[in-house]
Each structure stands twice: as structure tokens, then as C-alpha cells.
N, C-alpha and C positions, 0 to 999 in steps of 0.2 A: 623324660626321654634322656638316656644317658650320649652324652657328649661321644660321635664317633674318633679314633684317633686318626691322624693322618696318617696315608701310605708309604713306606720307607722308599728314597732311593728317589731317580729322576722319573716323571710319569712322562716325558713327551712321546717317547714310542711304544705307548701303551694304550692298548685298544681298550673300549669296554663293551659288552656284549648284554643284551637285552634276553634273558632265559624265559623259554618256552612260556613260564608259569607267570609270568609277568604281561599285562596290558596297562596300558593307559592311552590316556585322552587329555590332549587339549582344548581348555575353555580359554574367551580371552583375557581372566584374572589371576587363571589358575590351572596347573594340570594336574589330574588326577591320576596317580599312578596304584595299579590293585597287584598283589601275591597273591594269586589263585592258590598257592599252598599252604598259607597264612592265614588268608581272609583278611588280609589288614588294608586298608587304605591309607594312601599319604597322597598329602596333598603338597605340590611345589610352587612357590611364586614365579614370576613370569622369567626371570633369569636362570630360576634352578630347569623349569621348562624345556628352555631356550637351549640349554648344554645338554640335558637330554637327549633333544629332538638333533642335535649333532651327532653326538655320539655311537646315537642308533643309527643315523645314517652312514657309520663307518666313518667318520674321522678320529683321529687318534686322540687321546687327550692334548696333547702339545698342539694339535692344528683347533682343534676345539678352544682353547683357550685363548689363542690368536684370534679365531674367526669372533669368539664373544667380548672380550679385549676392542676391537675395533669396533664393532657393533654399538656398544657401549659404552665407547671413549673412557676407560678406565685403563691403569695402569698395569701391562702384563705380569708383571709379578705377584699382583693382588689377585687379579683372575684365577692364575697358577695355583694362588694359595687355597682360595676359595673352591674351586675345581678339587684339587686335590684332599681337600677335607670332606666335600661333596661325595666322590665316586667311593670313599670312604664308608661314609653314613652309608649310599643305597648300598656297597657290597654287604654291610653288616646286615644288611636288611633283608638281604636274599635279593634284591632287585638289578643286580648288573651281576655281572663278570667281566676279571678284567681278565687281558693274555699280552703278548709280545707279539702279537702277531694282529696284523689287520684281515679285514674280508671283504675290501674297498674292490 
């Protein structure tokens, strides 16, 4: 699997959006995310899940990173980093889009 790059520029007011062609499911080890135009499954550890299941609930990446940050007791700049190399990986994947704009 080649290494996604990270996204240029600040992500806090950047939404990510879940396309049609995309399902998943969380288990409690693992969530299983499918491209119905792929066929490919990926699977996510309970933190990559975790930001996810934000995301698609419409928070932005910068309130995502906060809300998993405290969750987690980890330091927001590490989140940030990880988050933003994250929405990374699933854009390349076909599994998210991102915009400037929320739909909260």
C-alpha cells in the first residue's frame, strides 16, 4: 500500500463527506469500510473508526480532531497530524470527500 501524502494548507474548516458509493460498519475491533465502485474493503482500527463516525456525522475536521484529542487524551497536534494524513489515505481511496463547506 503506498503511503498517502498529507493535504496541503489548514484542514480545520474542512468538511469530509461520505459518497454515495461508500458503506461501512462498525464492529467493536474494527470498522469495515466497502467502495461499492472498487469492491475493495478496508478495514480501520478503533481510532481511525472513531474519526470516521465524526466526520460523517458532519463535524469538520478541526472539531473532529478536538472531539478525538479529548476522547483519547492525546495531544492535538498529533491528532491534527494523524487526522490529516488519514482524510488523505481514504480521499485517495475514493472513500471521502472533502469541501469548505459543512452540511451540519
Amino acid at each position: 500500500m503506498a503511503a498517502a501524502q498529507s493535504l496541503p494548507g489548514p484542514l480545520a474548516g474542512t468538511w469530509a463527506r461520505i459518497p454515495a458509493h461508500v458503506v461501512y460498519r462498525a464492529f467493536p475491533h474494527e470498522t469495515v469500510v466497502l467502495n461499492l465502485q472498487t469492491g475493495k474493503y478496508h478495514g480501520l482500527n478503533p481510532t481511525a473508526g472513531r474519526m470516521l463516525e465524526l466526520l460523517e456525522r458532519g463535524f469538520s475536521i478541526g472539531e473532529t480532531a478536538e472531539l478525538v484529542a479529548g476522547e483519547y487524551k492525546r495531544p492535538l497536534a498529533d491528532v491534527e497530524h494523524d487526522l490529516q494524513t488519514f482524510c488523505a489515505d481514504l480521499r485517495a481511496r475514493g472513500l471521502i470527500e472533502l469541501s469548505p463547506h459543512g452540511t451540519r
